[in-house]
VEXMARKOL-998160 format. One record per residue (C-alpha): residue in one letter; x negated, y, z; chain; residue number from 0. Coordinates in nm, 4 decimals. Each point is the difference from the previous one (the first is absolute). Layout:
! VEXMARKOL-998160
a:X:Y:Z:A:NUM
...
This chain:
! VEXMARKOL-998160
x:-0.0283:-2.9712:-0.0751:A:0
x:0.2121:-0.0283:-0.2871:A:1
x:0.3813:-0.0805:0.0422:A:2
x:0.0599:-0.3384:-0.0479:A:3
x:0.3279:0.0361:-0.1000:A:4
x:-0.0355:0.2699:-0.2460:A:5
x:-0.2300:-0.2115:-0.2199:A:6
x:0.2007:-0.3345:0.0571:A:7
x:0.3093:0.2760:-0.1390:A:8
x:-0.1982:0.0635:-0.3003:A:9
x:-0.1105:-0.3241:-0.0823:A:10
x:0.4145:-0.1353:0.0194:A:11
x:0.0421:0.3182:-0.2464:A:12
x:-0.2383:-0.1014:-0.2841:A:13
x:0.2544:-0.2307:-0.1736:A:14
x:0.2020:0.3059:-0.0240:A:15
x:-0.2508:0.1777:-0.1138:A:16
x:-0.0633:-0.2426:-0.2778:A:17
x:0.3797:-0.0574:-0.0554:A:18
x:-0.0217:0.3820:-0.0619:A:19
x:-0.2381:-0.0102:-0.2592:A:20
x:0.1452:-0.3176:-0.1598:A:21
x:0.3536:0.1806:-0.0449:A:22
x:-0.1420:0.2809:-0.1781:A:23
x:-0.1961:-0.1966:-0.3026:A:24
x:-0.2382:-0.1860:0.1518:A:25
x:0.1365:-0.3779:-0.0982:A:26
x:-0.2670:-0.0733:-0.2259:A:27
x:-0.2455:-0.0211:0.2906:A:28
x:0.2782:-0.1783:0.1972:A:29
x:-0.2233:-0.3234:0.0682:A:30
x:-0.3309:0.2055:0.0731:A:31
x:0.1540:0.1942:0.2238:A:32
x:0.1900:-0.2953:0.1652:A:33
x:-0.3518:-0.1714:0.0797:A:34
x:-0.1621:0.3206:0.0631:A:35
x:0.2817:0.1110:0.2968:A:36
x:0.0170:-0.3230:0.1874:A:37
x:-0.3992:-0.0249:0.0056:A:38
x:0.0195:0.3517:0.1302:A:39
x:0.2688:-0.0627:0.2259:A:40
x:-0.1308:-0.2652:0.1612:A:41
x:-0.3551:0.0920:0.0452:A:42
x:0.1264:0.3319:0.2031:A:43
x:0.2072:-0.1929:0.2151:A:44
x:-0.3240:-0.2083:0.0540:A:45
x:-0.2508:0.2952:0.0402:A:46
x:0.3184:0.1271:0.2989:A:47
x:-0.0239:-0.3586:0.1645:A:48
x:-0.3767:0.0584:0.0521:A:49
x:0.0190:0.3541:0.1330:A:50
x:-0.1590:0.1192:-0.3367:A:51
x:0.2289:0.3559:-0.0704:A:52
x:-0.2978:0.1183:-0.2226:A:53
x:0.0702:-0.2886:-0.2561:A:54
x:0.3636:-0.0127:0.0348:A:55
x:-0.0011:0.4512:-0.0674:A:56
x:-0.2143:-0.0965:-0.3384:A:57
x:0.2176:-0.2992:-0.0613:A:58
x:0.3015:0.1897:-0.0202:A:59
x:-0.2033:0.2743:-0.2248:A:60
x:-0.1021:-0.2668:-0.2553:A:61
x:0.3589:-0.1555:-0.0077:A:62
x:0.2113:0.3044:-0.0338:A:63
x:-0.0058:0.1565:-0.3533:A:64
x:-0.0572:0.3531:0.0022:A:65
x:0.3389:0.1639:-0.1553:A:66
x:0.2513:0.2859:0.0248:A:67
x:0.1898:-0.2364:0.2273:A:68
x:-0.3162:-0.1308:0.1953:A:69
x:-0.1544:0.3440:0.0453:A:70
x:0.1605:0.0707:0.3127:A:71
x:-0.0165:-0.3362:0.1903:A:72
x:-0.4117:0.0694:-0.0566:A:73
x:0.0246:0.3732:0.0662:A:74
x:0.1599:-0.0855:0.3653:A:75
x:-0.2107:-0.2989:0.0378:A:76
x:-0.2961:0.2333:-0.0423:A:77
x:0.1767:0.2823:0.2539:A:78
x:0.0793:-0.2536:0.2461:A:79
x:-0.3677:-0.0881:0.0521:A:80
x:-0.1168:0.3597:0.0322:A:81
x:0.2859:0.1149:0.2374:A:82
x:-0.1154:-0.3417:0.2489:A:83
x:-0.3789:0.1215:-0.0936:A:84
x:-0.1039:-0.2323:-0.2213:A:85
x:-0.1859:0.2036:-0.2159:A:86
x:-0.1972:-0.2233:-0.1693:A:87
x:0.2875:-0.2112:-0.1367:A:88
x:0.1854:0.2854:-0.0779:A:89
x:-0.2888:0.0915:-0.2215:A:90
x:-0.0031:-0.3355:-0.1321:A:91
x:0.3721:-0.0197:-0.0928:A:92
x:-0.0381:0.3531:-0.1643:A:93
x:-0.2882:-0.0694:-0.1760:A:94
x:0.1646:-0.3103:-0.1552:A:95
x:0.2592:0.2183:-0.1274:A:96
x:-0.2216:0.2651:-0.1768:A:97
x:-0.1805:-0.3077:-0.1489:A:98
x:0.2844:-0.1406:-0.2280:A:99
x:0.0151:0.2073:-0.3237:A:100
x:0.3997:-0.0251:-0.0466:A:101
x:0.0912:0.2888:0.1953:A:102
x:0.1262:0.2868:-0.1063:A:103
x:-0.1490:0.3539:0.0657:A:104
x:0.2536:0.0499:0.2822:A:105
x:-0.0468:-0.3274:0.2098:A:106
x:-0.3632:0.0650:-0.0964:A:107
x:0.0232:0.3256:0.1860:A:108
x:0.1817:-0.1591:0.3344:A:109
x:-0.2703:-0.2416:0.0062:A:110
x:-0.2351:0.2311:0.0207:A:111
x:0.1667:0.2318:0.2593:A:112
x:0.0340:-0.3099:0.2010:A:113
x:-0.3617:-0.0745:-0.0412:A:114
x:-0.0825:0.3123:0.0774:A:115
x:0.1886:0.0040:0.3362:A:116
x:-0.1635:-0.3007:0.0968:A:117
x:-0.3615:0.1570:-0.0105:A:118
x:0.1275:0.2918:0.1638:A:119
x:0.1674:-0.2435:0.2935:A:120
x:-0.3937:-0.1761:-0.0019:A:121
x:-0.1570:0.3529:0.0172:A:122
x:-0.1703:-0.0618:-0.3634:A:123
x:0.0895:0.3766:-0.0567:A:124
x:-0.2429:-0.0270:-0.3106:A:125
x:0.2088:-0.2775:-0.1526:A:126
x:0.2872:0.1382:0.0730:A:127
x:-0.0409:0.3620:-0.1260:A:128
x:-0.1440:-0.1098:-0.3535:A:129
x:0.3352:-0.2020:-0.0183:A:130
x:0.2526:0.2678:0.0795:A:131
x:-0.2198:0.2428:-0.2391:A:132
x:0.0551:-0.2459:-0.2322:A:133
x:0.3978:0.0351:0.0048:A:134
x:-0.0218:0.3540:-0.0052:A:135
x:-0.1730:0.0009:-0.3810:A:136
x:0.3796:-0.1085:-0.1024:A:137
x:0.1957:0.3550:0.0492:A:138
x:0.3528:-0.1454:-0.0539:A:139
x:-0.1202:-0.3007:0.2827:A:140
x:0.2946:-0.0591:0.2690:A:141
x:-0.2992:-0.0632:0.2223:A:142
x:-0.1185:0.3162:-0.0082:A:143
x:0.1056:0.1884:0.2716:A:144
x:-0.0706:-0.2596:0.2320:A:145
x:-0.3785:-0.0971:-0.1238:A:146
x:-0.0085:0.4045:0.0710:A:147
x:0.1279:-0.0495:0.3503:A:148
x:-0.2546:-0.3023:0.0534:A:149
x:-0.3019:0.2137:-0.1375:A:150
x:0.0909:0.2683:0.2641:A:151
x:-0.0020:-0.2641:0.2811:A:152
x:-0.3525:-0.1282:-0.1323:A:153
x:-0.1540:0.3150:-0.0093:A:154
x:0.1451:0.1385:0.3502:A:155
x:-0.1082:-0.3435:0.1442:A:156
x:-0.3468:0.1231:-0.1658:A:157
x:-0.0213:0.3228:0.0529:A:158
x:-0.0435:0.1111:-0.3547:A:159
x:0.2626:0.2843:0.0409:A:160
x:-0.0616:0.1644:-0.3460:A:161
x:0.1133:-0.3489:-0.1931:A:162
x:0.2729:0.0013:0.2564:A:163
x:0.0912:0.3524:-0.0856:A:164
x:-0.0157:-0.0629:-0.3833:A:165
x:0.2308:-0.3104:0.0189:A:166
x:0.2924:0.1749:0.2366:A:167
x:-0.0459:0.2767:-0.2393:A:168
x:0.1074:-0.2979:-0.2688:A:169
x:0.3232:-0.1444:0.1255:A:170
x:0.3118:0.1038:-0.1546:A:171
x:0.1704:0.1759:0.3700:A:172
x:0.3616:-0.0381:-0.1687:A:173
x:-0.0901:-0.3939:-0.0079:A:174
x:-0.2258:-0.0218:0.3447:A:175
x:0.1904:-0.2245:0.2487:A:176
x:-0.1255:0.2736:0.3359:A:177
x:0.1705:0.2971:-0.0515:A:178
x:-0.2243:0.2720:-0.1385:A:179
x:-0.0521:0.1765:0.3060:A:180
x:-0.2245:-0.3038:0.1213:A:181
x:-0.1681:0.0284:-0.2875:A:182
x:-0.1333:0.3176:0.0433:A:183
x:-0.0554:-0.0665:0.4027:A:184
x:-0.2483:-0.2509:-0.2038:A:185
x:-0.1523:0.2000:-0.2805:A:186
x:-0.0190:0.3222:0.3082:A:187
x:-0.1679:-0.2635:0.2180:A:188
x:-0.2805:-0.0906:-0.2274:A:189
x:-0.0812:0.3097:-0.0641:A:190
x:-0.0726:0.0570:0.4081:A:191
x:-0.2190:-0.3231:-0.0374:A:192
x:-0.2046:0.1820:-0.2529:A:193
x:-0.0086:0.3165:0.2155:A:194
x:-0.1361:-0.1488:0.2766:A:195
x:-0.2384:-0.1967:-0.1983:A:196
x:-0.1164:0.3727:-0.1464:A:197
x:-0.0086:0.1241:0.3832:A:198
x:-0.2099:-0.3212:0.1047:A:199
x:-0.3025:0.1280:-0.3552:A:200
x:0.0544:0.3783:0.1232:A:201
x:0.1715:0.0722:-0.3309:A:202
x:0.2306:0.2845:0.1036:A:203
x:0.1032:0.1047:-0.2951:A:204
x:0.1331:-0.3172:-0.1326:A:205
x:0.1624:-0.0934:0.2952:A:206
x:0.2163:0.3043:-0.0548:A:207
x:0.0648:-0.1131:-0.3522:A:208
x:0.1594:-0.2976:0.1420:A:209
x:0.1804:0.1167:0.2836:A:210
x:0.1867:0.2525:-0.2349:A:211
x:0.0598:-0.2612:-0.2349:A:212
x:0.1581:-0.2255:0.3048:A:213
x:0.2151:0.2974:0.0472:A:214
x:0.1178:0.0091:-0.3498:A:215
x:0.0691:-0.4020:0.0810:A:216
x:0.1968:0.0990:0.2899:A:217
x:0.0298:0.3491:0.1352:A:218
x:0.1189:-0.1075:0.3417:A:219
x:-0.3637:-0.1925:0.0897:A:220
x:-0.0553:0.0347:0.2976:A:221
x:-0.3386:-0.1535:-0.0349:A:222
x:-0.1160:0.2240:-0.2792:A:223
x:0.0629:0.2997:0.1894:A:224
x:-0.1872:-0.1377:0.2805:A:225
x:-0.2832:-0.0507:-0.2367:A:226
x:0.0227:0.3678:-0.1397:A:227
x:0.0057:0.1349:0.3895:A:228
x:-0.3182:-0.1989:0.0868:A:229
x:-0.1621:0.1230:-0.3338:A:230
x:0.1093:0.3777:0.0897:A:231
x:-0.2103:-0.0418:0.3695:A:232
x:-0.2530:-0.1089:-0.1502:A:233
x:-0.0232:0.3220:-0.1818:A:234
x:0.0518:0.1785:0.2832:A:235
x:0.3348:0.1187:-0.1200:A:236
x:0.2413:-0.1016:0.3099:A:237
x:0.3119:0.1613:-0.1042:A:238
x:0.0449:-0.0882:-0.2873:A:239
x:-0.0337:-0.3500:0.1271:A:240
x:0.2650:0.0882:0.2459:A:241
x:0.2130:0.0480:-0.2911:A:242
x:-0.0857:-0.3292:-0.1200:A:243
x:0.0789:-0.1866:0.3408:A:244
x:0.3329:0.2188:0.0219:A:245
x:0.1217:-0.1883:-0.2904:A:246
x:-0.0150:-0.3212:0.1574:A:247
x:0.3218:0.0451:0.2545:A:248
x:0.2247:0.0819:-0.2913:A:249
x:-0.1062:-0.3003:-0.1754:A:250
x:-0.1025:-0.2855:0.1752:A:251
x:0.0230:0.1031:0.4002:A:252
x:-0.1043:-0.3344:0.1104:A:253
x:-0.3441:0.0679:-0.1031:A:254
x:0.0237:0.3417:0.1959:A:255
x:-0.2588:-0.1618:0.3250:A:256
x:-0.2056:-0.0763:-0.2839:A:257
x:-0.0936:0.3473:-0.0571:A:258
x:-0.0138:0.1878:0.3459:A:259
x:-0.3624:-0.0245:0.1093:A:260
x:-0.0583:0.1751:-0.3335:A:261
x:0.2623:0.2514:0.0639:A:262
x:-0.1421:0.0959:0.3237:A:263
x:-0.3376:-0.0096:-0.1763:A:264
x:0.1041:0.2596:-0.2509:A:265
x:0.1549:0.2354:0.2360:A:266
x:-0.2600:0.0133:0.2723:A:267
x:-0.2287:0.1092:-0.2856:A:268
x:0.2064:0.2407:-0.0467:A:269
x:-0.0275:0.0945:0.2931:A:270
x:0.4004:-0.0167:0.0472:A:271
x:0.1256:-0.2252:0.2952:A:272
x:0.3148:0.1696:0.1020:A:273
x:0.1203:-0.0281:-0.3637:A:274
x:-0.1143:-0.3847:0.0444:A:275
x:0.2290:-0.0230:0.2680:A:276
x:0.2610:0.1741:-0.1622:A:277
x:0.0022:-0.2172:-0.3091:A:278
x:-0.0339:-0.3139:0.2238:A:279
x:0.3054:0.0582:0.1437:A:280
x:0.1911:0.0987:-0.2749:A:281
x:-0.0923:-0.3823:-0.1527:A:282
x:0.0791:-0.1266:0.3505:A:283
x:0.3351:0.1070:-0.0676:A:284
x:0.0599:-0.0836:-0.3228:A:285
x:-0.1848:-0.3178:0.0109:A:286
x:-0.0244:-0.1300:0.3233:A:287
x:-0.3065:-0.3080:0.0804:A:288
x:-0.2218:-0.0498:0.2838:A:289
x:-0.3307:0.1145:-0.1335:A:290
x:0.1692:0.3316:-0.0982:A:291
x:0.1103:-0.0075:0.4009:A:292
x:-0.3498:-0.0969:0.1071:A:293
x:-0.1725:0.2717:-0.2521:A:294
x:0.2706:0.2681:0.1372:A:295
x:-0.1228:-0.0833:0.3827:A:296
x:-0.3218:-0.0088:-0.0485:A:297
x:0.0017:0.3274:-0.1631:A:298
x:0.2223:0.1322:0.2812:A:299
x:-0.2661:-0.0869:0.2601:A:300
x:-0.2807:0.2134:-0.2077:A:301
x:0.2889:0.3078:-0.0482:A:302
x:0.2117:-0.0570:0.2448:A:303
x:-0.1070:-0.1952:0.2975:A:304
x:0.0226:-0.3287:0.1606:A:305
x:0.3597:0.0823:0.1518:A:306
x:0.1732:0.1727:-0.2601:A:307
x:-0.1072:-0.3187:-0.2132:A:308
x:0.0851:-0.2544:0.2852:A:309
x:0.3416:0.1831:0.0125:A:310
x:0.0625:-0.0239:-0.3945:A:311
x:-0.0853:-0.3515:-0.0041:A:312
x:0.2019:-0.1057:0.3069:A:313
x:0.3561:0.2184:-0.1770:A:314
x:-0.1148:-0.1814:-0.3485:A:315
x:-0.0243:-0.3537:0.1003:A:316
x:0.3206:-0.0053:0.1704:A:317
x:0.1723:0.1216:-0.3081:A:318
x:-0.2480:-0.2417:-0.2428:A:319
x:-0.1506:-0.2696:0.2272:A:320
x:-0.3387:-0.1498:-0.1262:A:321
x:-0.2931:-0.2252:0.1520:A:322
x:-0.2596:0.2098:-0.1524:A:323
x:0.1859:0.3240:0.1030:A:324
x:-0.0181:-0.1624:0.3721:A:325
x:-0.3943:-0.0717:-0.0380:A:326
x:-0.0450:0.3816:-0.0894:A:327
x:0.2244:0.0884:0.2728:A:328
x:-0.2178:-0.2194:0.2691:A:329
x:-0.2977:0.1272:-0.1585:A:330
x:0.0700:0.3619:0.0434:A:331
x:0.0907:-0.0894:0.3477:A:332
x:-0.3015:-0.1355:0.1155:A:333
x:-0.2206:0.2793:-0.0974:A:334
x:0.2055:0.2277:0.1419:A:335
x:0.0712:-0.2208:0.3695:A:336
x:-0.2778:-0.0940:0.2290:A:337
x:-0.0470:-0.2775:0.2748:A:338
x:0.2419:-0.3022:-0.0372:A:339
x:0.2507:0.0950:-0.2141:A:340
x:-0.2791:0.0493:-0.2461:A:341
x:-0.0876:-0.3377:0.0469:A:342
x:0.3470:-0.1276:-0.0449:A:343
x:0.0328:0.1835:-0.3174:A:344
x:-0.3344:-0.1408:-0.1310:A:345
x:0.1395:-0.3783:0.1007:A:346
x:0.3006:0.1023:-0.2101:A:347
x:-0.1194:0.1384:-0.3325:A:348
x:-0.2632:-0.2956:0.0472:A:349
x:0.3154:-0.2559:-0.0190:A:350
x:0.1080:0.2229:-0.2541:A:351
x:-0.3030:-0.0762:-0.2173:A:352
x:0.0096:-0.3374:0.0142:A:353
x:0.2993:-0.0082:-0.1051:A:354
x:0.0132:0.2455:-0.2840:A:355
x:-0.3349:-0.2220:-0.0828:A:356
x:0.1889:-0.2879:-0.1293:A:357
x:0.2215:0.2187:-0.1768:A:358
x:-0.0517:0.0011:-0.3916:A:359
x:0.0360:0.3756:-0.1475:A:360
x:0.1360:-0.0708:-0.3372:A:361
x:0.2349:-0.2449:-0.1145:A:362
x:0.0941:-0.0730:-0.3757:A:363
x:0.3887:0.0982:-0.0278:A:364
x:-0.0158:-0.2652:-0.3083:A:365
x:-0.1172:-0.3203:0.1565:A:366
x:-0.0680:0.0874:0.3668:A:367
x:-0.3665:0.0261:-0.0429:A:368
x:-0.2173:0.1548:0.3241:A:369
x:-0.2880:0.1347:0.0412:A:370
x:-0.1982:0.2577:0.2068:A:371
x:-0.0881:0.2427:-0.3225:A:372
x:0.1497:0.1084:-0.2630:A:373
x:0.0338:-0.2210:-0.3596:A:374
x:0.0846:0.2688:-0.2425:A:375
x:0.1028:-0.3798:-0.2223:A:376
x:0.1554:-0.2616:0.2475:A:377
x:-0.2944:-0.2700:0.0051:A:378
x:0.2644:-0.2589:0.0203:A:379
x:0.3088:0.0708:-0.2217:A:380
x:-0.2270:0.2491:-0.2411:A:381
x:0.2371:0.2789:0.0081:A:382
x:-0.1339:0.3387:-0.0231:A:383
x:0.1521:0.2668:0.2803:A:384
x:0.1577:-0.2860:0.2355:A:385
x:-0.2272:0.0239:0.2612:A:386
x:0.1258:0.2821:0.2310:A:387
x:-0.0431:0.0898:0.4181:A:388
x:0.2358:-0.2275:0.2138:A:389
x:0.2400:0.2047:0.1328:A:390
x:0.1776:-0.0423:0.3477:A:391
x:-0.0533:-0.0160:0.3157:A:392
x:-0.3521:-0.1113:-0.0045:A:393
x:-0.0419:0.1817:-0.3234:A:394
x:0.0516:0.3228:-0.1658:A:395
């Protein structure tokens, strides 16, 4: 529901608003305008008595003459309503403005970015994307760069990631308000999106074409490189997708547990374990996380045996304590025991389950997001790369 208040504010303003216009050479309509206000006036306080906001929103549009010095008060009127969702008189108050023909090209402009942002708030992505096209005919437009950043967020929300590529390509980056880094995060991202779409039709060789051209966005994608791995085993071609997942540590190690079933992939093809183990230690090192620790045991067990794994995990998790390092630990255990202490450990790493069960994976380092998979774009705050495996305890 509409403030009360706020209206009953701008009602008490319009004789200012008329005194405003009367000081600046409007005295020869001084007894129109007299009549006109107090008929005004008093028919929005009426229309607030009866719990009519509606009528008192397009009282106070009629009343107030749009000028330089009126612009504003309608502008933030307008702003108000979309920022306590209500779009539709928003749209109203917006439209009104674009209606009178004594604006100049600037306020002509605002009111259309302000129209336009109240589509966009309503979802009427059409509406709004003709509008913000619209200010972008204008070159020398102050509104611009931010109908650019507007089109991008219509066409991500879409999915049309060649538009969205086009208008990031657009913006001026000395003038963009995210620092230019983000921007090509963004521009790297869509890319990916039109990867995977090129993966999904079994188009190979445009898929490549846009994960190089994500990497010319942003060399340190991790994504894209995962992209190029998968598309180098599916030609067979394992090491040079281990090249590809090597990058991955150096530039964005959180996504390294991303990445190790296909590392193990490509090196068992290979033919190669002991160098799997090798290189899975080295990362466990460098980088350490509990499904590296889990990966390294379990390949211990196949190489090594049950003990000398059992006996790794056991010196590791009192240095770098973990619940999921404690599950592999139990499970390990039981295999290897017999009787009841096999049956205690399989009560334990069941408690363990439940547990861990409840437990979200991924959390948004943005907005505190969760969820059990990863969101390469955070499906709440819609930022790209803030999604990332908790860490802790119960995490990595």
């Amino acid at each position: 529901m509409v403030d009360h208040l706020l209206i009953i504010g701008l009602l008490l303003s319009f004789p200012l608003f008329w005194f405003a216009g009367y000081t600046r050479g409007k005295s020869k309509r001084l007894a129109n305008s007299e009549g006109d206000l107090a008929r005004h006036y008093f028919q929005g306080i009426n229309f607030l008595l009866n719990e009519q906001p509606d009528q008192a929103i397009d009282t106070f549009i009629r009343s107030v003459e749009v000028t330089p010095y009126t612009l504003e008060t309608h502008l933030a009127l307008g702003n108000l309503m979309r920022q306590r969702g209500e779009i539709e008189r928003a749209i109203r108050v917006h439209q009104n403005l674009l209606s009178r023909p004594n604006l100049n090209n600037d306020q002509s402009q605002q009111a259309h970015l302000e129209l336009g942002r109240d589509f966009l708030k309503a979802g009427l992505f059409d509406r709004a994307e003709r509008l913000f096209l619209e200010l972008l005919e204008d070159p020398g437009s102050d509104f611009r760069q931010v109908s650019l950043q507007h089109l991008v967020q219509i066409y991500r929300g879409e999915q049309e990631w060649e538009k969205a590529i086009r208008a990031a390509g657009m913006m001026d980056k000395k003038r963009f308000s995210r620092s230019v880094d983000k921007l090509n995060i963004e521009q790297a991202q869509f890319c990916c999106e039109l990867a995977e779409q090129a993966i999904d039709m079994c188009d190979l060789l445009q898929a490549r074409r846009h994960i190089k051209a994500a990497l010319k966005y942003n060399r340190n994608s991790a994504r894209a490189n995962i992209l190029w791995g998968r598309l180098e085993i599916h030609a067979s071609n394992s090491r040079e997708a281990l090249k590809r997942f090597s990058m991955i540590p150096r530039q964005q190690p959180e996504y390294l547990p991303e990445v190790l079933p296909l590392v193990r992939q490509c090196y068992e093809q290979l033919g190669d374990e002991s160098g799997l183990l090798v290189q899975l230690q080295s990362w466990l090192k460098a980088y350490p996380g509990t499904s590296l620790l889990q990966m390294v045991a379990d390949v211990m067990v196949k190489q090594c045996g049950e003990q000398q794994a059992t006996n790794f995990l056991m010196g590791y998790l009192r240095e770098h304590p973990s619940i999921r390092g404690l599950q592999t630990l139990l499970r390990i255990s039981a295999d290897r025991d017999a009787g009841a202490e096999q049956e205690q450990f399989h009560l334990l790493q069941g408690l363990l389950d439940s547990l861990l069960a409840r437990r979200s994976q991924y959390r948004c380092v943005q907005c505190g997001f969760s969820g059990a998979q990863l969101h390469w774009l955070c499906p709440q705050c819609l930022r790209w790369e803030t999604v990332q495996p908790v860490r802790g305890i119960d995490g990595e």
